[in-house]
C-alpha positions in Angstrom: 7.0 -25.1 -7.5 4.0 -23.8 -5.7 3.6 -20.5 -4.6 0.7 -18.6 -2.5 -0.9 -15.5 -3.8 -3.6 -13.1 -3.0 -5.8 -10.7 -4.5 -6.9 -7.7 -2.4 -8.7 -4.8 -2.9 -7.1 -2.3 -1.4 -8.6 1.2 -0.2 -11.8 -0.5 -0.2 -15.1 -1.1 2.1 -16.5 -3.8 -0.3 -14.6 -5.8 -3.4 -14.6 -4.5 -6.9 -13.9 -1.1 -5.4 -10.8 0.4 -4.5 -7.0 -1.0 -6.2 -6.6 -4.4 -6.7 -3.4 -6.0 -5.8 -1.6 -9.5 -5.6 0.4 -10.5 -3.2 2.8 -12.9 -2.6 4.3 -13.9 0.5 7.6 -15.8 0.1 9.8 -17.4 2.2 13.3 -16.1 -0.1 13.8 -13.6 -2.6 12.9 -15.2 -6.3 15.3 -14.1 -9.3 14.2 -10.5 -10.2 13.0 -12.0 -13.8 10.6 -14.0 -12.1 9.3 -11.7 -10.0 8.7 -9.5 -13.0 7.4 -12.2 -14.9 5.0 -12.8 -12.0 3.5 -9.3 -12.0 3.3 -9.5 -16.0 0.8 -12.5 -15.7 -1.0 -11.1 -13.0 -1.7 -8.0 -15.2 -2.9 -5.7 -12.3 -1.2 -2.6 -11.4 0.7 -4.0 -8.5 1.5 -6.8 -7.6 3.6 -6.8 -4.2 6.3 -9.7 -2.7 7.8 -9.5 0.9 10.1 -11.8 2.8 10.1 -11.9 6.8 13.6 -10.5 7.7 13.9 -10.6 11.6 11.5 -8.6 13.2 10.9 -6.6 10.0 9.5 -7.8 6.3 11.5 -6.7 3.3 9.0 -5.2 0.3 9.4 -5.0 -3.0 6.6 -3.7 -5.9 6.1 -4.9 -9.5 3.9 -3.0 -12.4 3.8 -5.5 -15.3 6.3 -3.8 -16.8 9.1 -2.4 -14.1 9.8 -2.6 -10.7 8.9 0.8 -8.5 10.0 2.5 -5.5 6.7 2.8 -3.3 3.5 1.5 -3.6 0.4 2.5 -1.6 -2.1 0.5 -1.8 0.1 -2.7 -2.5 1.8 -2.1 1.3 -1.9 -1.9 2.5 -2.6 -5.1 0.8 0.4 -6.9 1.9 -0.5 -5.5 5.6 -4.0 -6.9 5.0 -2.8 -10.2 4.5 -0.5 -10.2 7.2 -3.0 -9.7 10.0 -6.1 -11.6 8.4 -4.2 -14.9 7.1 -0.7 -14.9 7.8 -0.6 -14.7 11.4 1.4 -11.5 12.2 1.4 -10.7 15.6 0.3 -7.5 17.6 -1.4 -4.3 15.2 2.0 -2.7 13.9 3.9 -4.1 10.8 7.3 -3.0 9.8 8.2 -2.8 6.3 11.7 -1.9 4.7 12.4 -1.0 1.2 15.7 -0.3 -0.6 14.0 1.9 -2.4 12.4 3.8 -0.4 13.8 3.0 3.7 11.3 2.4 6.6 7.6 2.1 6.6 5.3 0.9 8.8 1.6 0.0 8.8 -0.8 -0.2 11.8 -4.1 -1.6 12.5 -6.9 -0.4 14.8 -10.6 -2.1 13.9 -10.7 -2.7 10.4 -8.3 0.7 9.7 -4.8 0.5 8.3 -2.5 3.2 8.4 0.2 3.8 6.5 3.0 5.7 7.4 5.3 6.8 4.7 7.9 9.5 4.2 6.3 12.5 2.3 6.9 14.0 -1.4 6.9 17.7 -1.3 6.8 19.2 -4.5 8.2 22.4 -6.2 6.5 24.3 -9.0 7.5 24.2 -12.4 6.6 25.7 -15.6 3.0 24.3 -17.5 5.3 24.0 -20.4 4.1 22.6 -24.2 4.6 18.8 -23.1 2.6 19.6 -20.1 0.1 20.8 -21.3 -0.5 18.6 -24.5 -0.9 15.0 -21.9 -4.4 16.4 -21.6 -7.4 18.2 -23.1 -7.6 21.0 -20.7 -3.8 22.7 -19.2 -3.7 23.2 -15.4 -3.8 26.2 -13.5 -0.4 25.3 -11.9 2.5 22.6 -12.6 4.5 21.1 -9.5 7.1 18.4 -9.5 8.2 15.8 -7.1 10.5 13.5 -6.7 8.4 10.6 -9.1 5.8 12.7 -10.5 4.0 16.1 -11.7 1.7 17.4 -10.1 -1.1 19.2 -12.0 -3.9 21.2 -10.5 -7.0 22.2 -11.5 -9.7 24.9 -10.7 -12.8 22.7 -10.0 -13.7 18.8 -9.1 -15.6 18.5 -12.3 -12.8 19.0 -14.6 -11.0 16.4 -12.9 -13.4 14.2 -13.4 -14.0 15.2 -17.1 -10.5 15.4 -17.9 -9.2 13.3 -21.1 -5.9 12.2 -21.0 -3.0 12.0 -24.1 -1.1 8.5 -22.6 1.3 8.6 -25.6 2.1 12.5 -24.4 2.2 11.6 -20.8 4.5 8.6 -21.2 6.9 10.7 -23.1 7.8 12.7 -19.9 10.9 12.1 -17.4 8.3 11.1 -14.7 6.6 7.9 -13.6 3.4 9.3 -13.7 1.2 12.3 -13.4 -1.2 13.6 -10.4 -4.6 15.4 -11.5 -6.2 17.1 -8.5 -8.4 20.1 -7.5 -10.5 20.9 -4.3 -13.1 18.4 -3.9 -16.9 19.1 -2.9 -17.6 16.5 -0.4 -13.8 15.9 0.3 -11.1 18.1 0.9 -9.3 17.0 -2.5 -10.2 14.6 -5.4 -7.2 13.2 -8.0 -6.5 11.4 -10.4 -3.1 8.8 -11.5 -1.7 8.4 -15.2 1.1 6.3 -15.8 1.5 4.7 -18.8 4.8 4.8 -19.1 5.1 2.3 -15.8 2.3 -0.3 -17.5 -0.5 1.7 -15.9 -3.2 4.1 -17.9 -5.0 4.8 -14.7 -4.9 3.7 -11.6 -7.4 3.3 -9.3 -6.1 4.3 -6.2 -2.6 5.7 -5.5 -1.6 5.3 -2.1 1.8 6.7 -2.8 0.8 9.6 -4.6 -0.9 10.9 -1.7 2.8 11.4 -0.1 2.6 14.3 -2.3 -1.0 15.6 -2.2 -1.3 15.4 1.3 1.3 18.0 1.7 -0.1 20.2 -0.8 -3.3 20.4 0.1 -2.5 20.9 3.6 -0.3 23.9 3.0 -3.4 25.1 0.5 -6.2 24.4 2.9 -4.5 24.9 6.7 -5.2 21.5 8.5 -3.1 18.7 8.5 -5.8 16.1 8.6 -8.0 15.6 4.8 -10.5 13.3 3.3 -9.3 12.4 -0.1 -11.0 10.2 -3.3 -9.1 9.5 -6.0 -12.0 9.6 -9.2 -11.0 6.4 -10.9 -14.3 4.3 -12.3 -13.3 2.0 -9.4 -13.2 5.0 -6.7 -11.3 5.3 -4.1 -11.7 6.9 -0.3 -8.9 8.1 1.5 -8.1 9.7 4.8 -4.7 11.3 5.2 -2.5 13.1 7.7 0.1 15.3 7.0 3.0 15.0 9.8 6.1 17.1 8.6 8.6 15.1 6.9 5.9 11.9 6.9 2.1 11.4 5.6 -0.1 8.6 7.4 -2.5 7.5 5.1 -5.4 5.2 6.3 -8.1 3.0 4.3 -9.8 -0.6 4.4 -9.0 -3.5 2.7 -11.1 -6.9 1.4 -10.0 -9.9 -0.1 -11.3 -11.0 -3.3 -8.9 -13.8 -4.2 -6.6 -16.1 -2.7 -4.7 -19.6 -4.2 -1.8 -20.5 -5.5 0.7 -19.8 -8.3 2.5 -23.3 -10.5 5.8 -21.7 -11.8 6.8 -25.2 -12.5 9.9 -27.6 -11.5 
């Protein structure tokens, strides 16, 4: 058995920048236990499978180790591949998880656009376990409905900062959000989530369901420039919409073939 597969660098103007992610087009839904096997050998953070359902395309997203509610930068991918090689028609693409309901992506130029319901968070505690996941506490703790938020005074330390993955795996949360008010953006972050197969990511699309809101409560403007500090980098532009976050980027392909999952 043959199956097609890309490589995309999502969030991206050139390759080797931005969040790689596979994806794999299919024609019916795979046992689940391949599908995680899949995203195992692929060994990227995301690797994303969809199946045209109508006039809509079912989505599903695989770290090597566990299956996730909403992926960013996978769903840009998959939109990517969509319009440049598997002949979707018109600019708007209409995605539906079980997981996470309706989302939609949307082309103009070389732009996608997500469009994905938003995260707004509440504020917690820093408490002990908190602040032992890194080598400098925050200023304040939030939490959503997948991660913590953790913010901090200046762009530098976010950069600098030195994470405990043992610590931050340990907490009831898929991951944890670093950010602070950027210098030549509106807000920089960082992603750790080791306890989903994934130390850092590069670029978090669907973290930015959270920090969008939050930063445009914090800064009074519903439209920001974001970059996510990763050694890959990531730029991001993002609109906060009430109850929904658009969140535009490129995309380039690096890779494209097929998989042999034999007979």
């Amino acid at each position: 058995m043959q199956q097609k597969i890309y490589q995309i660098d999502a969030f991206a103007d050139r390759v080797f920048t931005g969040n790689p992610a596979a994806v794999c087009p299919l024609q019916e839904w795979l046992p689940d236990s391949l599908l995680q096997e899949i995203a195992m050998e692929n060994n990227l953070s995301e690797t994303v499978f969809y199946v045209k359902e109508g006039d809509r395309y079912q989505i599903r997203w695989f770290t090597p180790r566990v299956e996730v509610d909403l992926c960013g930068h996978a769903t840009l991918a998959a939109a990517f591949v969509l319009f440049t090689f598997e002949k979707h028609a018109g600019s708007h693409i209409h995605f539906y998880s079980s997981r996470s309901g309706d989302l939609t992506v949307s082309k103009r130029a070389d732009q996608l656009t997500l469009d994905f319901p938003a995260d707004p968070v509440r504020e917690i505690p820093v408490s002990d376990g908190i602040r032992e996941c890194f080598d400098l506490p925050p200023v304040k703790a939030f939490a959503g409905k997948s991660d913590y938020l953790l913010v901090y005074d200046t762009e530098a330390a976010i950069q600098n900062l030195q994470p405990h993955f043992e610590r931050i795996a340990a907490l009831p949360a898929r991951g944890i959000i670093v950010t602070a008010k950027g210098k030549q953006v509106d807000f920089v972050s960082r992603f750790f989530a080791p306890g989903a197969g994934i130390n850092e990511d590069p670029v978090t699309g669907s973290a930015h369901t959270t920090l969008a809101p939050y930063w445009s409560a914090q800064l009074g403007k519903p439209a920001l420039q974001a970059a996510q500090l990763s050694s890959r980098k990531g730029l991001l532009h993002c609109r906060h919409e009430g109850n929904r976050v658009a969140i535009s980027g490129t995309a380039k392909l690096y890779m494209m073939g097929n998989l042999f999952l034999g007979e």
